[in-house]
Structure formats: structure tokens, C-alpha cells
Phi, psi and omega in degrees: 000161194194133165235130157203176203233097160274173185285138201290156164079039188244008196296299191320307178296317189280054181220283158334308155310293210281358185289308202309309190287351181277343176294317191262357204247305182271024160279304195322317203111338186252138173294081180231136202249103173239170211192118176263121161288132171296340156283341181214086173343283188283033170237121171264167200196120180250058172332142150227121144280110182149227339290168215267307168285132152333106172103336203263354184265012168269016180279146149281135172276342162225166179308243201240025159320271188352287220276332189276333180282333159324304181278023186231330199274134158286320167242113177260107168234114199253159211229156203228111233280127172328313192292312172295011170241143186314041194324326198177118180344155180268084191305136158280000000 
């Protein structure tokens, strides 16, 4: 998962961008998603999930999609995903 805010007046490319990566992603086989918060209007949240096939996660999912929405963003942030943090004990 990753949040960002592209730079004003880039929203169209970075509209481009995120279709290409959403496009390449589920060629890939992974379930990817983005979503604008509704409080603060220019921040996107680019979610991914998966991969959808057995085997399919040592691939990179995506090109150079990332590095362009980066270089389009005022703010970049990729977020480190729930599953890797611990929620709640493990019944034993």
C-alpha cells in the first residue's frame, strides 16, 4: 500500500499512471486497487493485493509505474502493509 498526493496540476498524469499500474498488476495475477480520501481531496491510496495464482508473487508487479508516480507526487509514502504486524495473539 502507498499514499500519495500528486503535484498540482500533474493529477491527469498521475491519473495515467495509476490506470497503467492498475492494468499491469492485474495482468500480473495481483488484485490492485486505488481510492481518494474523502477528507483530504488530493491524497490517493494505491492498495495491492495477492497474487491471485499459486507462484505468482516472485515476479515484480509492476514497471516503472512506481518510480513515475513518485516523480509526479508532492507526498510519497508506501505503508507497510497489517499483515505484517501482529494484531492480536495467536491462540496456541
Amino acid at each position: 500500500m502507498l499514499i500519495f498526493e500528486p503535484q498540482p496540476g500533474r493529477h491527469a498524469e498521475a491519473g495515467e499512471v495509476m490506470r497503467a499500474a492498475l492494468a499491469r498488476a492485474g495482468q500480473a495475477g495481483w488484485r490492485c486497487w486505488a481510492y481518494r480520501n474523502e477528507l483530504r481531496a488530493d491524497e490517493i491510496t494505491l492498495f495491492l493485493e495477492g497474487p491471485a495464482a499459486e507462484g505468482g508473487g516472485d515476479a515484480p508487479v509492476f514497471g516503472d509505474e512506481i518510480a513515475r508516480l513518485k516523480s509526479l507526487a508532492a507526498r510519497f509514502e508506501p505503508v507497510r502493509s497489517l499483515i505484517e504486524y501482529p494484531l492480536e495473539e495467536q491462540a496456541t
